[in-house]
C-alpha positions in Angstrom: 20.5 16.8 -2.3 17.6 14.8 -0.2 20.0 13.4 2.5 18.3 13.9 5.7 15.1 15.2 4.7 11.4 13.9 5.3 10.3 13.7 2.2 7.5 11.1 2.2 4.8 10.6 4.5 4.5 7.0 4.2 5.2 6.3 8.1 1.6 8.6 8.6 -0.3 7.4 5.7 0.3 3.5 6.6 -0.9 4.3 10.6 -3.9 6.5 9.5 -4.9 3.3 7.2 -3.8 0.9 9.6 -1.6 -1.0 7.5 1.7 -2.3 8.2 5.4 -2.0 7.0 5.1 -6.0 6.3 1.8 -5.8 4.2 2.8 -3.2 2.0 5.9 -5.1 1.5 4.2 -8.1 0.8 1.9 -6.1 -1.6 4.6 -4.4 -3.4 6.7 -7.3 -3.6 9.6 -5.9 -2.2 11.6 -6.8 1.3 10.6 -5.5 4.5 13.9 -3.4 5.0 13.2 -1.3 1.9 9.5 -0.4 3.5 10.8 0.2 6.5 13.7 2.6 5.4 11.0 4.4 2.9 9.2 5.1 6.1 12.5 6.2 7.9 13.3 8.3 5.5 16.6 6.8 4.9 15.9 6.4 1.7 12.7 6.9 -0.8 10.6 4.7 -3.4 11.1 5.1 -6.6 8.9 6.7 -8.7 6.8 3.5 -9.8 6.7 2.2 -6.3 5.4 5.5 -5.0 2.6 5.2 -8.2 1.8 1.6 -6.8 1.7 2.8 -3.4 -1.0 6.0 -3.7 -3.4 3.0 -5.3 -2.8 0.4 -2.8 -3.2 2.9 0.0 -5.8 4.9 -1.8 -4.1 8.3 -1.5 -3.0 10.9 -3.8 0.5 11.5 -4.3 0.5 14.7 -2.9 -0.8 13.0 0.1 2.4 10.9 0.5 5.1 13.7 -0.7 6.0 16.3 1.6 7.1 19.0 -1.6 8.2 21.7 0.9 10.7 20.2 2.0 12.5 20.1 -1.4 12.2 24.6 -0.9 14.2 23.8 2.9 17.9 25.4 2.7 20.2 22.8 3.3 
């Protein structure tokens, strides 16, 4: 159902804090290649991650979703 789609905004949030891929994985406690496909798009945090996330990046979660494109067609 979310194959393909943009669905966080991690990639943006982490460049308008100037943080990297490699300290939020380091944070999160989690391997570099899991950021860096959360930021891709290839894949997306789970739920608990993306609660951890919005406090270490000081953001709200509607800050780091993009909900429309859950309403996109496929």
């Amino acid at each position: 159902m979310a194959a393909n789609k943009d669905l966080n905004r991690l990639k943006v949030i982490l460049v308008e804090k100037k943080k990297s891929n490699l300290w939020l994985s380091k944070e999160l406690g989690c391997s570099p290649t899991t950021v860096s496909k959360w930021c891709t798009n290839s894949s997306q945090p789970p739920l608990e991650m993306l609660m951890k996330i919005t406090r270490l990046l000081d953001v709200e979660l509607k800050d780091l979703v993009r909900y429309e494109e859950l309403d996109k067609n496929d």
